[in-house]
C-alpha positions, 0 to 999 in steps of 0.5 A: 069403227065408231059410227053414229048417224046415217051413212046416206050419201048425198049428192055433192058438187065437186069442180075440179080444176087439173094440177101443172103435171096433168096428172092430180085433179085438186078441188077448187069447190065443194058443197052439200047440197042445198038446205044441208045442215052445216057438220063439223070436220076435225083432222087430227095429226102429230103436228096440227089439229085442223077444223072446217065447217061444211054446208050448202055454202062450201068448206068454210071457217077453217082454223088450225092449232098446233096440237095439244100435248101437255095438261090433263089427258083430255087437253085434245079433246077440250082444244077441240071442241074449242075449235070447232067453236071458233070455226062455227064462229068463223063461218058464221054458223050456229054451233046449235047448228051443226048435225055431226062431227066427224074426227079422222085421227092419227092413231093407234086408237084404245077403246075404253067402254066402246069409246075412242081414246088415243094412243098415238106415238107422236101426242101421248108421251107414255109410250116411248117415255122421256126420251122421245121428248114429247111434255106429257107421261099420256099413255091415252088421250081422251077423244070421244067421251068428252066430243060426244058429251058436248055433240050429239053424231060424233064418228071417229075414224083413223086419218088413213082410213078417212083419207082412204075414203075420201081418195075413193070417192073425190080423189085418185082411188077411182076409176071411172067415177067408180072407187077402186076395189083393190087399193090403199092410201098412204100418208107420209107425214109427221108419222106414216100412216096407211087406209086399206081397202080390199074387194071393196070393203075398208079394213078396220079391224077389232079396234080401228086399227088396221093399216098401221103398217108405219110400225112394221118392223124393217131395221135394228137402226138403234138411232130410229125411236119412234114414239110409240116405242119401237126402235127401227119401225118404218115410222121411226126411220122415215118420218118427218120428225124421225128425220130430223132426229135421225140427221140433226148431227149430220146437219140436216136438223129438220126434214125440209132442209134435207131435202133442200140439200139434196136439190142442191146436189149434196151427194151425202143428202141424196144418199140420205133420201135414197135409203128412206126411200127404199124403206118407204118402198119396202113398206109399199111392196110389203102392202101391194104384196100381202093385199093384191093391190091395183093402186096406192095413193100416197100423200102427207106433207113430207111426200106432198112437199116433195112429191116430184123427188120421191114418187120416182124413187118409190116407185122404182123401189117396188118395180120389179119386185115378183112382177106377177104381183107388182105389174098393174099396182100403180102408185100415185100422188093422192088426188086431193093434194094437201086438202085430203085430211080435210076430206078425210073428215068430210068422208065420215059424214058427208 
């Protein structure tokens, strides 16, 4: 996507300590090595912006702030800068300091003049209109210009290809210390988002956006809007803000007290789940069939928080189907747990 600096890999101390299931290894230490320079990582999704400063010291100085939605086009981009500012302060680094900044967002991205702007279905309120309820007529939101009139190294990528990254070098799309050649992220969260990557190169395609496979089409559900427009997208029927539009007047009005239900032994709220579960997996196979993959990693808080309940059912929603190209995929929780969007940023500079 859009690059500036250098794309050197530096050798980083990670420790890794194992999850209770034995199965997820989670970063409980990271740092550059000695005398870096401290850089700037910013994630960007539907819900929160998140800012951390790393250095030789470690990931330092995080804040976080619902994310900007309303006022002029370039609210995100200020809010950000913002940001990193009080992370620097928090951190009790020079901002003067800092030699990149690394931006891995929730898209899709447009490109004006070769430079982000995005047109995310759950910012920019343009795209679905009134009726997805977002407080702004955005059809783009302005990212790159203003990051890079007030940094000098700014790369910009989409989240799932940040996170993608980040899986293949420190989390579960590697095998022996080695990335995986074959695999994909998927993130399950305020809206669904994908990273591909196929005989060892990621996918970006002509504007950074491939891997946008959260708006395939799988459903004419006329109650699944998604804020990009489409009516029965895959992120419209299953993500966290879709299911808490979708079952409000069934009384489940956001996601968590779905789930809460079913742990209870709501019949009707298992049924629930179940169903997005084999939209979740259609999408899954759709990937493993059109790509030839050897594994997917899926997090995102919807997933994360629930992680025991659904990767079953994911995972039976794929098996079977055409064996020759489903036997050896495998599906996995994402190594690096809730701290992959942080990651995600680190990958594109670090």
């Amino acid at each position: 996507m859009i690059t500036v600096g250098t794309d050197a890999r530096p050798d980083i101390s990670v420790e890794h300590t194992m999850h209770s299931d034995q199965t997820q290894p989670r970063i409980d230490a990271f740092t550059l090595p000695a005398g870096s320079a401290p850089v700037a990582c910013v994630d960007i999704g539907g819900t929160k912006v998140a800012v951390n400063i790393v250095d030789d010291l470690g990931i330092r100085g995080k804040v976080a702030e619902p994310t900007a939605t309303s006022g002029a086009p370039d609210a995100l981009a200020q809010q950000i800068i913002r940001l990193i500012g009080q992370s620097c302060a928090a951190a009790g680094v020079a901002q003067a300091s800092l030699t990149r900044v690394g931006v891995s967002s929730c898209g899709p991205f447009v490109l004006r003049d070769g430079l982000v702007e995005l047109a995310a279905p759950n910012i920019c309120g343009g795209l679905a209109g009134k009726a997805r309820g977002l407080p702004n007529d955005w059809q783009t939101a302005l990212l790159e210009a203003p990051l890079r009139a007030a940094f000098a190294q700014v790369r910009v990528e989409n989240d799932g290809i940040g996170a993608l990254e980040a899986e293949r070098r420190w989390g579960a799309l590697q095998q022996g210390g080695a990335p995986l050649a074959h695999c994909a992220y998927v993130t399950w969260s305020t809206g669904i988002g994908t990273g591909l990557c196929v005989d060892g190169r990621v996918l970006r395609g002509k504007n950074g956006n491939a891997g946008h496979a959260g708006h395939i089409f799988v459903s004419d559900n006329l109650d699944a809007l998604c804020g990009c427009g489409n009516v029965g997208d895959v992120e419209g029927l299953v993500a966290g803000n879709a299911l808490a539009r979708r079952f409000a007047a069934a009384g489940y009005p956001s996601a968590a007290m779905l789930f809460e239900a079913a742990y209870a032994g709501d019949t009707r709220a298992e049924a629930i789940i179940d169903e997005v579960c084999r939209v979740m997996g259609r999408m899954l196979y759709s990937l493993i069939a059109t790509l030839d993959l050897q594994r997917i990693s899926v997090g995102g808080s919807v997933y994360w928080h629930h992680r025991d309940y659904l990767l079953p059912r994911l995972r039976a929603a794929v098996r079977g189907k055409l064996a020759p190209l489903t036997d050896g995929c495998e599906i996995v929780s994402a190594g690096l747990g809730e701290r992959v969007g942080d990651f995600g940023a680190l990958a594109l500079v670090a």
